[in-house]
N, C-alpha and C positions, 0 to 999 in steps of 0.2 A: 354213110361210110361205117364200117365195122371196123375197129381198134383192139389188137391186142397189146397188153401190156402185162407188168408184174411190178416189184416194190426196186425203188429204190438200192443200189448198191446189189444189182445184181451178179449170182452166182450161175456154178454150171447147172443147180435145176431151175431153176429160173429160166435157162435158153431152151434148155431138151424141153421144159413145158411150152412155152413158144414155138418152138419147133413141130411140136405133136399138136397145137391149136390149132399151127394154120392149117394142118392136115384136115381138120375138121371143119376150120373154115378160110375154105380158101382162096376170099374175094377179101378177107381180112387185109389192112395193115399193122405191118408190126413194129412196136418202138419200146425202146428202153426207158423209162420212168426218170434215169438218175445217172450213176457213175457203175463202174464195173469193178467187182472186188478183182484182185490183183491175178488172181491164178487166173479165170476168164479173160481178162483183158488179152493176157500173153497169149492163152490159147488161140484168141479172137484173129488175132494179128500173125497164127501161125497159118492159119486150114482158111480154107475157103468155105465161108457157112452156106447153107443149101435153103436161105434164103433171105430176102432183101430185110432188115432192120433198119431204122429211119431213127434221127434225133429225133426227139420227143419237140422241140423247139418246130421241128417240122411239119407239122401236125396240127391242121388247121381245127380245133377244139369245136366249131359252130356247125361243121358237117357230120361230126362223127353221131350214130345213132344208136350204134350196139357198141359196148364196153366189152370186151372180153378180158378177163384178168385172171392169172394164173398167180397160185405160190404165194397170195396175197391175201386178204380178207378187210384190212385197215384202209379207210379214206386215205391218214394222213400221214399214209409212208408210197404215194405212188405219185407226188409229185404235182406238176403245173394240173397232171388231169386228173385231181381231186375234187378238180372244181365239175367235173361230169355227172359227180357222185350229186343224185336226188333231183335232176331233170330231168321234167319229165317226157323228155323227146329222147331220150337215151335209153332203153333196153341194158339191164348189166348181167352177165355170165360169170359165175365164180368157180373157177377148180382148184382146189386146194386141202393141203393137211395140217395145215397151223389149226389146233385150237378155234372154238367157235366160243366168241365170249358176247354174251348178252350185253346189248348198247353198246360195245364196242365195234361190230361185227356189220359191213357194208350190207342193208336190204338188196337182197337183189331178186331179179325176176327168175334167173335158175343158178341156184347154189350147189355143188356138186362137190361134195366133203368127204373124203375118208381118212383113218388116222394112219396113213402107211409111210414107211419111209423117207416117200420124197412125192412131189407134186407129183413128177414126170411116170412114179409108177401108175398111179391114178388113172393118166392120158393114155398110156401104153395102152392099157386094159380095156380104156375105151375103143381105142385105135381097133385093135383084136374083136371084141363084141362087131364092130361096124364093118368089119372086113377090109381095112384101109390099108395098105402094104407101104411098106416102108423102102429106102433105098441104104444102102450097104452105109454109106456116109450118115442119113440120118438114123440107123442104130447106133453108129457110133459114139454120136454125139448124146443120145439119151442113155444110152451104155454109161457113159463119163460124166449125165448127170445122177441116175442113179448110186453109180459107185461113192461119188463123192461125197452126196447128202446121206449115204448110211456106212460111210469107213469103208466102203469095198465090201458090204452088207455084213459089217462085225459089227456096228454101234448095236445097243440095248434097244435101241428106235425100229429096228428091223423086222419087217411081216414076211409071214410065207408070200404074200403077194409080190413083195419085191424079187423076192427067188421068180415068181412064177415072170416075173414082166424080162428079168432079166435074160433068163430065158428063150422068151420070144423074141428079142433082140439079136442076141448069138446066133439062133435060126435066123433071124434076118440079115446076117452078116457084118455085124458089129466088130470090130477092127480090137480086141483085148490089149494087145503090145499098144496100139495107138491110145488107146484109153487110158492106159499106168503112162503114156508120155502127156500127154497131154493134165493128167489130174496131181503128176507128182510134178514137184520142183524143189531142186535142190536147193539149200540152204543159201543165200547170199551174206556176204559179207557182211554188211548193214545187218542183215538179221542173226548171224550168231552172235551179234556184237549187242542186239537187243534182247534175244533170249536171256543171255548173262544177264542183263540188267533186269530183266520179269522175276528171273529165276532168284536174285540177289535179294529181290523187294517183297518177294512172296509170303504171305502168310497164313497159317493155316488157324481157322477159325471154328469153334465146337459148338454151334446155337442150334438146339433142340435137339442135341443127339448125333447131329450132322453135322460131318468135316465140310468143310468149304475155305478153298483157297483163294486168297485176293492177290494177287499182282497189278504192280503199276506201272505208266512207262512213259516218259514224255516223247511226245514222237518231232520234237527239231533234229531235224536232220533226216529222219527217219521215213521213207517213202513207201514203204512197204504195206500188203494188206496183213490188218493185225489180226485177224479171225483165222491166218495161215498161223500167224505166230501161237496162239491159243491153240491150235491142234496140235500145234508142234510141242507144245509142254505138257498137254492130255497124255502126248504119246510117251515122251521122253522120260515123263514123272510118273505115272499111274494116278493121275490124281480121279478122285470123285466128283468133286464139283468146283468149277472154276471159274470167278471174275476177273476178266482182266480188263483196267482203267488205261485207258490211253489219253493223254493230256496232249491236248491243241491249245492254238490263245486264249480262244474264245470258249471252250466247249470241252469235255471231255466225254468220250467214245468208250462202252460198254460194251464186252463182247462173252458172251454164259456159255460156259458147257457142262455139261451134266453127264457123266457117262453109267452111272450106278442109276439113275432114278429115285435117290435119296431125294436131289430139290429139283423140283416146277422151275426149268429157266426158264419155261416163256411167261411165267405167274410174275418169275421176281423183275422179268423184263416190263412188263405191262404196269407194275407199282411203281416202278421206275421211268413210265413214259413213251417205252418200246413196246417192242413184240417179238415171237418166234414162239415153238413148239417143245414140249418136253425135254427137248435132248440138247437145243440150241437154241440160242435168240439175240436180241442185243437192244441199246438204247441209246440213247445221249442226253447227255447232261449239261443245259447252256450256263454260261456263266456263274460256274464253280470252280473252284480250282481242285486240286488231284486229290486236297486232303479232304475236302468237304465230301465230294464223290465219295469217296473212300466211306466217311460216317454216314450218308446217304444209303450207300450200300448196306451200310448194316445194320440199320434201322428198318429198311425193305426187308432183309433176309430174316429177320425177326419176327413181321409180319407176315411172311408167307410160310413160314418151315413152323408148321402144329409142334409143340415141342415134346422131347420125349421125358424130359426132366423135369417134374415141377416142385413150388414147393412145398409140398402134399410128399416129397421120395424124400426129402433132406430134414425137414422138422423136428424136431424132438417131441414126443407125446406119450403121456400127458406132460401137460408142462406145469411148471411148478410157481404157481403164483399169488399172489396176495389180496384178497378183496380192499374197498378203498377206505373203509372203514376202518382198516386195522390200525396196531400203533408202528409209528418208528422201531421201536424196542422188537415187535415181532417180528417187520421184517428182518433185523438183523439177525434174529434167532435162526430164522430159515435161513437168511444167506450163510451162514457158518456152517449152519447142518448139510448142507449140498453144495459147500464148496463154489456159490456162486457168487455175480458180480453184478445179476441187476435181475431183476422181477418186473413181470407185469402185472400190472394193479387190473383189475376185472370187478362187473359190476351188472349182476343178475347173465352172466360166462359170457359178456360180453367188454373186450378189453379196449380200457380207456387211459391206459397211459403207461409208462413206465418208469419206477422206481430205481437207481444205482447206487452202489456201496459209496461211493464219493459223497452222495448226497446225504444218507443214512451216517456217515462218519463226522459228518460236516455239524448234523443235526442236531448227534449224541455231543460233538465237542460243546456246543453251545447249549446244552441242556432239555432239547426238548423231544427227549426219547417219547414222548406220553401227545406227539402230536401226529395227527392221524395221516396215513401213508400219502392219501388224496389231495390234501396243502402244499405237500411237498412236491407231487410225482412231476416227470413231465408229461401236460394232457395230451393228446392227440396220439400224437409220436408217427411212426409209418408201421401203419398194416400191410398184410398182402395175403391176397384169397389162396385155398388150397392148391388152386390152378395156375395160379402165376408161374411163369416158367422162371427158372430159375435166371436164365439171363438177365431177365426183369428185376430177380432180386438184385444181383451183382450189380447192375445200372443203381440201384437205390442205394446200396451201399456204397459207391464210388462216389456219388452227387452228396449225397449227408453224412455219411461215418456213424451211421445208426450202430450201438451195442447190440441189442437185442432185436429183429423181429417177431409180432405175433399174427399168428399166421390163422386165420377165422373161416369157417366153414361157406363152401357158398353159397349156400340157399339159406343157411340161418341164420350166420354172421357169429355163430358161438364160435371163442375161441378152439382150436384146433389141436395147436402147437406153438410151440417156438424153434426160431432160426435162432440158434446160440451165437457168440460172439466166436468161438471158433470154426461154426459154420463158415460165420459172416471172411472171416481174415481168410480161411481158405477161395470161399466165392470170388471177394476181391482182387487176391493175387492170379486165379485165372484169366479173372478178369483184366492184369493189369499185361500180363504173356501170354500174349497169343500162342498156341499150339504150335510149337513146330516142325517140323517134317525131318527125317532121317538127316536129309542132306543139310537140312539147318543146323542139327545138333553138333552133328560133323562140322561144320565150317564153323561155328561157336563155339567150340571145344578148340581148336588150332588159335580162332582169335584171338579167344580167351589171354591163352597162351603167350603167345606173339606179343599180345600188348601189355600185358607182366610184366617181360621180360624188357619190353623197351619202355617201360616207366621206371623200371630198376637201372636201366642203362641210363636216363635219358633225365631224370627228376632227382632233385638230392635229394640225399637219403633222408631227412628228417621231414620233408615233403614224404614220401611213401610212409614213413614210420606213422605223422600223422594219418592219411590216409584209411591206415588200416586201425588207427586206435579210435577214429569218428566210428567204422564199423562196429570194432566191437563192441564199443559204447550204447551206439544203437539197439544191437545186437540182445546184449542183455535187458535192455528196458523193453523188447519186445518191437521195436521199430525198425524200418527199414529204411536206409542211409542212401544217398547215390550223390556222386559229383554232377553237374550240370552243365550246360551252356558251352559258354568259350572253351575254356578249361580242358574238358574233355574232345570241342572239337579243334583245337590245336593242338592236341596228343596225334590224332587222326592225320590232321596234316603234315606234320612231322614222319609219320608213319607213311604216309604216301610218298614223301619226299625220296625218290631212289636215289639224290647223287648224291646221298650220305655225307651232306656239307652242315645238316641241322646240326647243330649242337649238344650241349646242356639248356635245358630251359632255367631262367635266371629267377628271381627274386620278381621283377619286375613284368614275365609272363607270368607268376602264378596269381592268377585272380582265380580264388575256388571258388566255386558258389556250391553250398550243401543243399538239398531240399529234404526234407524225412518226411514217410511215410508213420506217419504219430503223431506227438505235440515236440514243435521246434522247438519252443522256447523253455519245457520242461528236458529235452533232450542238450540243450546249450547249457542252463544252468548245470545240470548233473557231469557232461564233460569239462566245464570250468572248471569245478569245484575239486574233480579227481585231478586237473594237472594246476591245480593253482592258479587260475588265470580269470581277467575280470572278462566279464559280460556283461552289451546292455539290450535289454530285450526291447520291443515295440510290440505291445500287445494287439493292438489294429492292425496292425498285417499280419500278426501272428509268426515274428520273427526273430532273432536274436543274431550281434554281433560278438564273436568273440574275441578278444585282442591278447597276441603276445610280446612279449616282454620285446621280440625283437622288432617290435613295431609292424607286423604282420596281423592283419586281422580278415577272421573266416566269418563270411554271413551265411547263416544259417536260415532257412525258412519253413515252414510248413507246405507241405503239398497243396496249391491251393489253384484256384480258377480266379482269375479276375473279369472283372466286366465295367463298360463303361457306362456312366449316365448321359455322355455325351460327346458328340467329336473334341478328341485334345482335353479330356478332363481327368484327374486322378482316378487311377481304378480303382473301385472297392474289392474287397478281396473275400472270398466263399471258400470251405471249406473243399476238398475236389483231392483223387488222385496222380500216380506221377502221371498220365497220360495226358488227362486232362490241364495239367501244371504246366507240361513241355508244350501245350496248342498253344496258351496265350502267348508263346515268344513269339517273336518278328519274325525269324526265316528259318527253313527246315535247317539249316548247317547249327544251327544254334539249338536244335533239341533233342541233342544227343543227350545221353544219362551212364555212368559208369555205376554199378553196384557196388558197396564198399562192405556190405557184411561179410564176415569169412566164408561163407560155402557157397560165395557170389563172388567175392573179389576179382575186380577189375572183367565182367564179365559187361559190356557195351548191349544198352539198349537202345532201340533205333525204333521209334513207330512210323517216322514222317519219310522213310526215306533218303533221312539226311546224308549216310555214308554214298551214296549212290550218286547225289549230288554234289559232295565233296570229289568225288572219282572222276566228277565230270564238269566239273568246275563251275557250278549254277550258284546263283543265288536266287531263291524261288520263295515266293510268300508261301502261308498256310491258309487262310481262308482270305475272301475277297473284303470284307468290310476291313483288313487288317491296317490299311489307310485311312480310313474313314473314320477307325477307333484311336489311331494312333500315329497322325499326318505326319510326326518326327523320322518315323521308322524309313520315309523315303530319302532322308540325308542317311540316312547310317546305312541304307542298302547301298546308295554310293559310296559310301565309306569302306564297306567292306568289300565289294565290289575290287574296287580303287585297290585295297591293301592286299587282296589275295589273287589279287589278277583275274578272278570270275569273271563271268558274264552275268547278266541279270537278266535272267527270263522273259521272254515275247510278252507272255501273263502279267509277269508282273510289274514289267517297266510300262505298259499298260494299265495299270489299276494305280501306278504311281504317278501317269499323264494325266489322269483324270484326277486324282485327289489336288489336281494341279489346277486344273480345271476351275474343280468346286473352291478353290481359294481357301482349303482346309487349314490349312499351316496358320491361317491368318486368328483361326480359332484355338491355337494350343498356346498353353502357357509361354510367358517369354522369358523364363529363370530355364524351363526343359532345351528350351530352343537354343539358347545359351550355352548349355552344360554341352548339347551335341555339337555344337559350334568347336568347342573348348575340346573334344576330342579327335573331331576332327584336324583339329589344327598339331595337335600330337602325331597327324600321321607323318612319316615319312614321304606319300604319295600326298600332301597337302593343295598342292597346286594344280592337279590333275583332279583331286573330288573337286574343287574350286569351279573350274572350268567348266566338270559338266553338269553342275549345280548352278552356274550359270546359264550355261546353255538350255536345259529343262525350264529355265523362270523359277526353280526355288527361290533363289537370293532374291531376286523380284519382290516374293511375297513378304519376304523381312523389310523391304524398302525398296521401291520399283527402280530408284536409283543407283542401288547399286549393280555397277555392269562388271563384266568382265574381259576388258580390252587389251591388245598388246602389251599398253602401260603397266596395268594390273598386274599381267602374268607378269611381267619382268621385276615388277616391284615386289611381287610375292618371292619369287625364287632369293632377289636379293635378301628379303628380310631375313629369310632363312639362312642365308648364308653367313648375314651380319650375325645374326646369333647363336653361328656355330662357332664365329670368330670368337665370339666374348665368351664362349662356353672355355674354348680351347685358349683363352687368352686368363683362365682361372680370378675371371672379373665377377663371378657368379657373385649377385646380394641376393635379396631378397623379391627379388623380382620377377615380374612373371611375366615367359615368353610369349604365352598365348597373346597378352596383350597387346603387344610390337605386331602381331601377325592379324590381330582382329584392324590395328589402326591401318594396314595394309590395306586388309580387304576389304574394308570402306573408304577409300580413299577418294573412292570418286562422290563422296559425299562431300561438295565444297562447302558448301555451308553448313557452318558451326552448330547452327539450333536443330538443320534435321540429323545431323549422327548425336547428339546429344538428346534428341525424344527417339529416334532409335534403339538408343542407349537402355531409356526410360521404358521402352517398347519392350524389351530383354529382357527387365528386372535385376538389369548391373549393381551390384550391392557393394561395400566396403568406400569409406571415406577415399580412402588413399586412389581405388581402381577408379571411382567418379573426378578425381581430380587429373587422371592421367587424359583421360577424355577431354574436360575442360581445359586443359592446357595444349590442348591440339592448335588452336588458333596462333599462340604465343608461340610455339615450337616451329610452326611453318614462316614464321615473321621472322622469328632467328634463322632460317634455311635462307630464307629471301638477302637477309643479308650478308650471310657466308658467304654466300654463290657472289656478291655483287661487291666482296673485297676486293679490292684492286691487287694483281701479282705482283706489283712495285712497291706494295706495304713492306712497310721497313721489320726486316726479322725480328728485335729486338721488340716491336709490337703486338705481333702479332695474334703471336699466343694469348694474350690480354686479354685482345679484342676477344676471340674466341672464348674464351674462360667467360666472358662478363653476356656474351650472348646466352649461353648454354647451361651458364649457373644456373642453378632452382627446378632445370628438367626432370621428370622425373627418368629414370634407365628407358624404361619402354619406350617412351617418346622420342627420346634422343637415339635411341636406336633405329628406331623408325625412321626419322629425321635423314640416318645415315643411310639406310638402306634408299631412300627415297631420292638423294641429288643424284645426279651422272654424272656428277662433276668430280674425278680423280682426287683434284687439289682439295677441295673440300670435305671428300670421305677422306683426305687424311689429317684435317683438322681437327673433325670430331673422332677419330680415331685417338692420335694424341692426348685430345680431351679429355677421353676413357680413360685412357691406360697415365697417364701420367700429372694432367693440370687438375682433374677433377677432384682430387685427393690432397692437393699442394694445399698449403697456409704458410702465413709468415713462419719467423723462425724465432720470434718474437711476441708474447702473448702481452693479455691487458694487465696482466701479473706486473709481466715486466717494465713495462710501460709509469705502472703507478711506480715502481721502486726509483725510476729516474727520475721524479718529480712531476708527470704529466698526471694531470687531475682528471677525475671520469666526468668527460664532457663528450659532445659531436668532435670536438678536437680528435679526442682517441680513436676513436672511430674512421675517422679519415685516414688517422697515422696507420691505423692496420690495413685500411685499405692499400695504402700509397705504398707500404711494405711489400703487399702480397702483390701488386703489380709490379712491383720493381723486381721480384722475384720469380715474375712470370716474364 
């Protein structure tokens, strides 16, 4: 049996070359590989095809002898009959225009390759050579595959041959009005609804010379074929060259066009895992999520685009340096005489480290001007060959924060030049802003705007005031300032809010977090010092807290990367920029950045998408080990979830099943475990993270015993409610509510010893909080007995009895206590308790006691009891 096929996800030259095969062979059967991209399918389901296509599933694999494959060249994009490829009872026939790539590229017994178009011109032109006549139906359909695969013969992909095939088509009666119905479709709902979204997340990228655009796009909800979507922004934009990232659960879908022939999309396809031809291609990407894709991507596109920039065009030369021999004292001479701030030390003009005014100042303070440059320098340092593209530098200065690079020739390794430090600050900040396009500047210039105007509206004033004096602080020391995190994405949220019911944001929304692009903790001390205020730094993480007087305090950090040693272990922290600084957080909604310098202010940087996701109410990881590094982040994606009414991603409640799986949680500390416990229970949506923190098996992992049952849920709502009463009932001490709500949510811990190594499990700290725990047993012994007062106790007792139960509780417990009977009469025992016995004493001290002649004995002590009862 003879077999035509072609790849996977077939389009309309994929059919027109099937079409024109069976022409040539026409004892063949014909079957489609895969699925059909979306424009074909419609077509498929409109016309009547001109002839029989079979599932591929139909297709008995052990009879077929000849392969015929069209529009293809790859094994392992044509499906179940990949497995045909290299039997040797099987004959394989290839026609095709994709690119012929060594070892990648199916041996076949007749391979029949040209670079035209599209497959189907290829076949046409055979068709013509054979004399094979076509019917009015079957030009139309290779009419509408050629149109399609070269723009209606506008793409930069376009041969005279396609003219000439197109041609002989028209002569054979090719239907044109039928061809523009068939190959156009108008825009759908769903799809102007994701263009916005491509178009919103777009970014324009400048590596080797070449613009290249990325867009992203989660496709829940979204049905549509995305390679329509991608032509649709080719056309609507004028772009040059374009990736567009489609995110599924499991996988993310790569879809290239190229319409200048600046980049190889079928090269950057093929690095990437796919294929396709100069002008178009595509790939997939398993088990990454949109953000890793995304740096996937640009790590390919660095690999395939020869760059045009190296750093051989940006260096300084000659450069001005210091052999290693020299003294302290000289380099300093030189550094004065040009103005500089750091030298590389060389050694027969080959450069082995470099020197910095820091050092040299440090050296002369302590005396040893007369000691030789090479003791001091630092050795190694980062080179980089004349040729290194300059992206390369930018990536090395973002990872290290190098001063200086030297830049050494490449066949001799003699020094060359130097990348100065304002080279370096210029590289980096391209590096840290993506290029943007007209319509970005435009929409950023309005945002800009807009969210000024509503942080002026919306933040007190000494909130903005400081805002802009972090800036210009920075500012002056040469650093670059930005708000972070929450902060800035609850600005966002407020700003999406249309029913204008948000407020002022309070005292107790402002959590700012700074990060600076510099040294934090030299940037903290310096703004302390100008407004008077203490600070205390943390040199290992490279950060500083500043506190003011109104008991407000801003932490400050350094731009840094963190990494873990292990699941659930403290991250170490690397020096890294802001891009790098906003990856490590938990979810895109949390890595937004505000600029705070003045020729920045309040301008919103977005790398991950997050505005996009806030618009649409996702909560979405950024890379997939992000559980695995940090098991906690799956209670707080509930948490936030829970509080902002999002959804949580297909992805990512997926990578939070499995961290569930691997019993990760069981590995993180239990003070972190606690803390998020402890915020949790601050939410207002408390009882709803609860539930489906139960329902996933979290809470499981803290102790398999604790469930979450009817009882539960009602016992949580009430605790909450009992300690709105005491809030509202101005009983406030010193007590702490989380606790009454932690004793809740273990409740179904009956025995004493396991919430007590629970407890110990946690890392629960403070005398007084371990005794509130410990007193759990004693506190349910006093509920046991409330509840089993008899209602015929005499009034005048009552209360006593009560008082002499409850005394010694600590608040949490007893409120616990209360939230936990259903028994009316008894929540108004311990109510009274509260509000009025708790606080009673005689009226009568041991003062006065001694003045009437009672001597201090057990006597006395009875008398003050027998008092306070009589007066209870």
């Amino acid at each position: 049996m003879e077999l035509i096929t072609t790849h996977t996800a077939a389009d309309f030259d994929t059919l027109g070359a099937m079409i024109a095969a069976k022409k040539l062979y026409p004892k063949a059967e014909v079957a489609f590989s895969g699925s059909l991209e979306d424009t074909l399918r419609v077509a498929v389901e409109k016309i009547a095809l001109p002839l029989e296509i079979k599932d591929a599933s139909d297709i008995d694999l052990s009879k077929v002898t000849r392969l015929i494959l069209v529009d293809i060249n790859r094994p392992e994009r044509i499906g179940r009959f990949g497995e045909l490829i290299g039997r040797k009872d099987v004959e394989v026939h290839i026609y095709d225009h994709h690119p012929q790539i060594k070892g990648s590229t199916i041996k076949a017994d007749l391979n029949v390759h040209e670079d035209y178009g599209s497959t189907t011109t290829l076949l046409t032109l055979i068709l013509k050579e054979k004399n094979i006549a076509l019917t009015s139906e079957e030009a139309t359909l290779l009419m509408a595959a050629i149109y399609e695969d070269t723009g209606s013969l506008s793409f930069p992909s376009t041969r005279k041959e396609d003219f000439e095939a197109a041609s002989l088509l028209l002569e054979a009666g090719a239907d044109l009005s039928l061809v523009s119905e068939l190959i156009t479709k108008p825009l759908s709902t769903s799809e102007v609804f994701a263009l916005e979204s491509l178009i919103r997340s777009e970014r324009l990228y400048t590596i080797g010379g070449i613009n290249v655009v990325i867009a992203k796009i989660s496709l829940e909800g979204y049905k549509g074929d995305v390679s329509t979507l991608a032509q649709r922004m080719m056309e609507m934009e004028h772009i040059d060259a374009l990736v567009l990232l489609a995110e599924t659960p499991d996988r993310v879908h790569l879809v290239i066009r190229s319409s200048a022939g600046s980049l190889n999309a079928g090269a950057l396809a093929r690095e990437l895992g796919g294929g396709g031809h100069l002008h178009a291609a595509s790939a997939t990407l398993k088990a990454l999520t949109l953000i890793e894709a995304d740096e996937e991507v640009l790590q390919a596109l660095k690999k395939v685009i020869t760059p045009k920039v190296t750093a051989s065009d940006i260096m300084s030369s000659p450069a001005i340096t210091t052999l290693k021999g020299k003294t302290i004292e000289s380099a300093l001479e030189l550094m004065r005489r040009y103005n500089i701030n750091a030298l590389a030390v060389t050694s027969k003009k080959k450069p082995i480290g470099v020197i910095t005014r820091q050092v040299v100042d440090k050296a002369l303070h302590h005396g040893l001007k007369g000691e030789l440059v090479s003791e001091l320098m630092n050795p190694g340092r980062l080179i980089v060959k004349r040729s290194t593209s300059t992206d390369e530098v930018r990536d090395i200065v973002m990872t290290h924060g190098q001063r200086i690079l030297s830049v050494i020739d490449d066949k001799s390794g003699d020094l060359a030049g130097i990348i100065t430090r304002t080279d370096l600050l210029k590289l980096l900040r391209e590096g840290l802003r993506e290029k943007e396009t007209t319509s970005d500047i435009m929409r950023q210039s309005k945002r800009k705007k807009k969210i000024a105007s509503f942080m002026k509206e919306k933040l007190p004033s000494w909130t903005l005031n400081l805002l802009k004096d972090i800036g210009e602080t920075a500012d002056s020391l040469g650093f670059e300032a930005y708000a972070v995190g929450g902060f800035v994405r609850d600005i966002l949220l407020m700003l999406e809010d249309t029913s204008g019911g948000a407020g002022k944001m309070d005292r107790k929304d402002l959590d700012i977090d700074i990060v600076i692009e510099g040294d934090a903790v030299r940037f903290a001390r310096c703004f302390a010092k100008k407004n008077s205020l203490h600070v205390k730094s943390h040199l290992r993480f490279k950060s500083s807290t500043i506190k003011f007087p109104n008991g407000f305090k801003l932490d400050v950090a350094t731009a840094r990367l963190e990494y873990y040693d292990h699941p659930g272990a403290l991250p170490n922290v690397a020096h890294s920029s802001l891009k790098l600084d906003l990856y490590r957080r938990d979810f895109t909604i949390n890595t937004l950045a505000m600029a705070l310098n003045p020729n920045e202010f309040a301008e919103v940087i977005d790398f991950f998408g997050a505005r996009d996701d806030i618009k649409r109410r996702k909560i979405r990881i950024l890379h997939n080990l992000s559980f695995v590094e940090d098991p906690i982040r799956a209670l707080r994606a509930i948490r936030f979830s829970e509080r902002f009414g999002f959804d949580i991603s297909p992805h990512t409640l997926k990578l939070i099943k499995n961290s569930i799986r691997l019993n990760l949680l069981r590995k993180s500390s239990g003070p972190r475990i606690l803390d998020e416990l402890k915020n949790i229970m601050n939410e207002d949506s408390f009882e709803a993270i609860i539930v489906r923190l139960g329902k996933l098996g979290i809470l499981q992992l803290i102790n398999p015993n604790i469930t979450v049952k009817a009882s539960t849920r009602r016992l949580l709502r009430d605790a909450k409610d009992t300690l709105a009463w005491y809030r509202l009932s101005s009983l406030n001490d010193k007590s702490e509510a989380w606790l009454t709500l932690f004793l809740a949510l273990t409740d179904t811990l009956t025995d004493n010893d396991d919430l007590l190594s629970t407890v110990k499990r946690l890392g629960l700290s403070g005398k007084r909080r371990l005794q509130v725990i410990r007193l759990r047993r004693d506190g349910l012994r006093a509920l046991n007995k409330l509840e089993g007062l008899s209602v015929a106790s005499k009034a005048a007792t009552i209360k006593s009895k009560v008082y002499t139960l409850l005394k010694g509780l600590p608040t949490e417990l007893t409120l616990y206590l209360m939230a936990k009977t259903t028994d009316k009469r008894v929540k108004g025992y311990i109510s009274t308790h509260m509000t009025k016995l708790k606080s009673l004493c005689p009226l009568l001290t041991g003062t006065d006691l001694k003045s009437m002649g009672i001597k201090e004995s057990p006597v006395m002590g009875k008398t003050l009891a027998a008092l306070l009862k009589g007066r209870l």
